[in-house]
C-alpha positions in Angstrom: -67.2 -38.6 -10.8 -64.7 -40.2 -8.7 -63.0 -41.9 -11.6 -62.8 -38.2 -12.9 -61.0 -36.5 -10.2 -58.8 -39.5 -9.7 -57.5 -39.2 -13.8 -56.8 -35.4 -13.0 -55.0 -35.8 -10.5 -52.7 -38.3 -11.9 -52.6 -36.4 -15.0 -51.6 -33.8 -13.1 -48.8 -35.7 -11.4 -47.9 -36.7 -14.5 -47.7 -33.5 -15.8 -45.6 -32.2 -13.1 -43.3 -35.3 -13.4 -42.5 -34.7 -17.2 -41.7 -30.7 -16.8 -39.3 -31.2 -14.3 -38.0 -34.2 -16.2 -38.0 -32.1 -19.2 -36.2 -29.0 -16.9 -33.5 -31.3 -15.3 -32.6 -32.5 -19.2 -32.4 -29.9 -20.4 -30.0 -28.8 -17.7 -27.6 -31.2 -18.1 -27.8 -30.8 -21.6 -26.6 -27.6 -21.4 -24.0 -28.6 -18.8 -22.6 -31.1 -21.2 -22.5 -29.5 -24.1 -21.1 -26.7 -23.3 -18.6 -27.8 -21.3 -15.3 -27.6 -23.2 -13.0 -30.2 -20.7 -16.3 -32.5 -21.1 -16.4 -32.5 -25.1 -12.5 -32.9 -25.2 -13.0 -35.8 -23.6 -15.5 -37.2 -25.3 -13.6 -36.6 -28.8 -10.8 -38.2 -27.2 -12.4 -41.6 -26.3 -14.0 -41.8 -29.5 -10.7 -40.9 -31.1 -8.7 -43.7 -29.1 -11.1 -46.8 -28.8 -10.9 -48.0 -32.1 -7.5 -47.6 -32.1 -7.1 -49.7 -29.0 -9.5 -52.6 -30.6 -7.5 -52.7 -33.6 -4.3 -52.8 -31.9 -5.6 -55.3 -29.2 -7.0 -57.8 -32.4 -3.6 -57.2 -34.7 -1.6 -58.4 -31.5 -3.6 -61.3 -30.8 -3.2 -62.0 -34.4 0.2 -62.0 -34.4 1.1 -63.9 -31.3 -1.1 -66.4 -32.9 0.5 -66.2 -36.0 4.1 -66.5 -34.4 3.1 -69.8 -32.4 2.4 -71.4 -35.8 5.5 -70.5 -37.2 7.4 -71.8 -34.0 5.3 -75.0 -34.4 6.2 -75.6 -37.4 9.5 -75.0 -37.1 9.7 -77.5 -34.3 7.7 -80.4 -36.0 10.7 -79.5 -38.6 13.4 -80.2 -36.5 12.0 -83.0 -34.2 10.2 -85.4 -37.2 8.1 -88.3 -35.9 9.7 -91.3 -35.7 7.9 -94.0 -38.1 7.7 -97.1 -35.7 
C-alpha cells in the first residue's frame, strides 16, 4: 500500500513537471515565432554562414595556391647547385 501511494505521488509530480514544461514551451514558442526582429535574424544567419565558410575555405585555398606558385618560381631562379 505504501509502494502505491509512493508511485502516485511521483506520478503526480511528474505530471505537474511535464504541464508546466509543456506550458513554458509552448510559451517561448510563441515568443519566438512570432517575433518578427527574432526570425529576421534567424534568416539572416542562415543566409550568411555558408557564405562565410565558403569564403573562409576559397581564401585558404588561394593563399595556398599562391605559395606554390612563389615556390616554384624561386626554385626557378635559385637552381641547386650539383656538387
Amino acid at each position: 500500500m505504501m509502494n502505491f501511494i509512493v508511485y502516485k505521488m511521483h506520478y503526480q509530480l511528474l505530471l505537474i513537471n511535464n504541464t508546466y514544461f509543456l506550458l513554458i514551451k509552448s510559451t517561448l514558442l510563441n515568443m519566438t515565432i512570432n517575433n518578427p526582429i527574432f526570425i529576421f535574424s534567424v534568416i539572416t544567419v542562415i543566409w550568411f554562414i555558408p557564405g562565410i565558410i565558403v569564403r573562409r575555405f576559397r581564401e585558404s585555398k588561394r593563399i595556398k595556391t599562391k605559395e606554390k606558385i612563389q615556390s616554384d618560381a624561386i626554385k626557378k631562379l635559385y637552381p641547386k647547385s650539383k656538387d
